[in-house]
N, C-alpha and C positions, 0 to 999 in steps of 0.2 A: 917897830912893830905896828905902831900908828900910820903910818902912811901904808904900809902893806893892806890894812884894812882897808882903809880908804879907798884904794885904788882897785882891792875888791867891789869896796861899795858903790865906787864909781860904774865899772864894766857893769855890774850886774843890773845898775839901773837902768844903764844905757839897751841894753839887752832888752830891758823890758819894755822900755818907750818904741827899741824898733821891732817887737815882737805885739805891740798894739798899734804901728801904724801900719804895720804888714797884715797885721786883723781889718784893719776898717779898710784898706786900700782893697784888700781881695772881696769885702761888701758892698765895695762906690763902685769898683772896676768892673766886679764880674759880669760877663754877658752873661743874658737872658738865656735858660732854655726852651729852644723850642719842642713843645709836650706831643704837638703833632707827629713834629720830623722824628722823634724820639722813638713815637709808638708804632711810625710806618717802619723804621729803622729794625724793630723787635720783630717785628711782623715780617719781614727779610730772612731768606736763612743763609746768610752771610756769607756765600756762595765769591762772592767779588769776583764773578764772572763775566760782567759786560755782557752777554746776551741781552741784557736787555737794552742796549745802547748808550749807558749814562757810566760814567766813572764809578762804576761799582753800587754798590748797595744803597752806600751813604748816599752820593747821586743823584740815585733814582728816588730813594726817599724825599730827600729836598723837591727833587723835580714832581713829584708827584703831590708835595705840600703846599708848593708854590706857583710853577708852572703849568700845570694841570695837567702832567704826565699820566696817561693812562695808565690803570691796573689793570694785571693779566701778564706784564711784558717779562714778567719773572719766571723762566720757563722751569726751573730749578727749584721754585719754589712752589708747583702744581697748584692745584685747586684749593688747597689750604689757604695760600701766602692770597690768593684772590681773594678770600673769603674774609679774612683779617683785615685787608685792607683795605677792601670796599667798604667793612665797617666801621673803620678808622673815618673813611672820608665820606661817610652818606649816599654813597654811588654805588651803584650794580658793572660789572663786568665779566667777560669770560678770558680764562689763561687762553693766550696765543702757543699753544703747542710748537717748538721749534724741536729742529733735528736735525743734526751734522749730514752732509752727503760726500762722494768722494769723485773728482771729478779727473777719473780715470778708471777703464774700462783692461786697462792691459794686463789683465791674469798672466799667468805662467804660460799658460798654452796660447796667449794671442799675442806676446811680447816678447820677444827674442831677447838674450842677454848678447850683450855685446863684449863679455870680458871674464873673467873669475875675478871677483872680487875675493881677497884677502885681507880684513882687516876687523877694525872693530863692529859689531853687530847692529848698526845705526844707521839710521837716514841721514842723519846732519854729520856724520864720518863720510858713508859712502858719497855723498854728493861730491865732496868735495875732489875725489877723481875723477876728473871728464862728465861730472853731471851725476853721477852714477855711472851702473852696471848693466842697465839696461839699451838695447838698443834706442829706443825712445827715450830721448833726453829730460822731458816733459813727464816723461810716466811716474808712478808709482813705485817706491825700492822694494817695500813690504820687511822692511825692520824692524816694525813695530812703532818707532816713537810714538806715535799717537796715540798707541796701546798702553802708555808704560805711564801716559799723563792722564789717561781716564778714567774717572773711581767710582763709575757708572757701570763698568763693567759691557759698555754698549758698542765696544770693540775689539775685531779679531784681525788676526792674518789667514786668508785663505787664497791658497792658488797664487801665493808672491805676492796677495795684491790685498790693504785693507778694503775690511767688509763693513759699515754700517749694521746694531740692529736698532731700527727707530722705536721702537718698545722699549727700550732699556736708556736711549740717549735723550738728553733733556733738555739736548742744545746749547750747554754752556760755550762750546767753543773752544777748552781747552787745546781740542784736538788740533782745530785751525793753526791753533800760533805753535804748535808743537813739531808740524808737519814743514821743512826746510825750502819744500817744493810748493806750498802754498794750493796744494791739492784736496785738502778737507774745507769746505765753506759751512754754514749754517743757513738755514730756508725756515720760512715758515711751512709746519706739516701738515701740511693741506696738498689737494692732488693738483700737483702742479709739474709742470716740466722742468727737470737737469738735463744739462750737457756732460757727461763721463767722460771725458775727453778734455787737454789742455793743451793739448798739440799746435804747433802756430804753423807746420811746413805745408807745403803746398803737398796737394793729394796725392799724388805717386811716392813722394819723399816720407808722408806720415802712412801710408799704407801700409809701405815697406817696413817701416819701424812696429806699426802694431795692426791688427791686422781688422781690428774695432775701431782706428782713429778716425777720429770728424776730417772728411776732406773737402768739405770747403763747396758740399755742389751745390747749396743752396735749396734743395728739396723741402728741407722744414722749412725753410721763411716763404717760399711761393705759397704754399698749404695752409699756413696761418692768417686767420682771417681775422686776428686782435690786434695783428703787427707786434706779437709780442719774440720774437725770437726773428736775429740779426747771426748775419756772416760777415765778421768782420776779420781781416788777418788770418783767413783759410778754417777760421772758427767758429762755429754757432754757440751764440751765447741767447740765454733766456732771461726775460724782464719780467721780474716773478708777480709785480702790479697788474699786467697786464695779461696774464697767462692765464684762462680760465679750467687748463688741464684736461679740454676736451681729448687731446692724444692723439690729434693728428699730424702733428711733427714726427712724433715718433711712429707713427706704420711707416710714414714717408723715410723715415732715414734709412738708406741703405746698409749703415754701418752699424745700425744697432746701437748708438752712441746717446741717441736722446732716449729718455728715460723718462718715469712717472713716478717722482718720488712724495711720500708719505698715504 
């Protein structure tokens, strides 16, 4: 009965010695909080969106404690999250308003189907036959996905083909990484020029497919007097740095494909 004790007495001492060096080890060891990144962190509304460029919240917090990451980049987090966290850091700034665009132009009536689709009600199903269903391989399915990931509510199907409304989108992006075809991007919402169009054939080959698609004649880039919009691979794309949104890319495109988004 004596040695049962004992060996009680023993465990239970032992017990206690690593139950006080696991006390002081978690007071030597533990890092420091930082109170700043903490309170830009609160100030967040946890969106872990990446809109604003940094690994999520946490991220942009650090980058902003340390790196001197501007506030404002929190498009999710509007005028509030600016407001907090300019106060957090001594500095004045304004939200950079973002909003998803769709860079395709091929409704039901200017895009031909090339097939019946039968199957499940997706863009990332439907791709997977010959592209999709449509005759423009590039285009738009209008399934929804990008609908189904928004909780913004700042997206529809209309006319086979997603619709943007920049009032209600905040630019998180979801939409982008949701979309198979890599047809939803994110801009700053400012008047600046999009390309609605992803088509890479040459202009008789993408006309045929839709009847909106960028053909490649270079009208917008002669006209641009910022050098901000290139034809490159039968494509006009826009450098939104350099875009001052005057609009005259777009009177000049014959296809209606350049566009004046926010």
């Amino acid at each position: 009965m004596e040695a049962i004790w004992l060996a009680v007495g023993v465990a239970a001492a032992v017990a206690a010695l690593a139950g006080v060096i696991l006390a002081v080890a978690s007071v030597a060891l533990a890092v420091p909080k930082d109170e700043k990144v903490e309170a830009l962190r609160e100030a967040l509304p946890g969106a872990n969106c990446g809109a604003c460029g940094f690994s999520g919240c946490d991220g942009y917090a650090e980058a902003m404690a340390h790196d001197g990451a501007a506030v404002g980049l929190c498009s999710p987090g509007g005028e509030a999250c600016v407001a907090a966290t300019s106060e957090i850091l001594g500095v004045t700034g304004n939200v950079v308003k973002k909003t998803a665009f769709v860079r395709c132009g091929g409704c039901d009536a200017l895009a031909p189907k090339a097939f019946e689709y039968i199957g499940v009600p997706s863009c990332a199903a439907a791709v997977k036959f010959y592209g999709g269903d449509k005759a423009c391989s590039y285009g738009c399915l209008g399934y929804g996905d990008c609908v189904k990931v928004c909780t913004f509510e700042a997206l529809s199907i209309e006319n086979g083909i997603a619709k943007v409304d920049a009032s209600r989108c905040v630019g998180c992006g979801m939409c982008a990484t949701a979309c198979p075809k890599s047809l939803l991007a994110v801009a700053d919402a400012k008047t600046a020029a999009v390309v609605a169009c992803n088509n890479r054939d040459k202009g008789a080959v993408a006309r045929k497919a839709c009847k909106t698609a960028c053909i490649g004649c270079m009208k917008c880039q002669k006209v641009c007097e910022h050098d901000a919009i290139k034809v490159e691979n039968f494509l006009a794309s826009v450098d939104p740095d350099k875009c001052t949104g005057c609009g005259k890319c777009v009177e000049a495109c014959p296809q209606g494909c350049v566009r004046i988004v926010g």
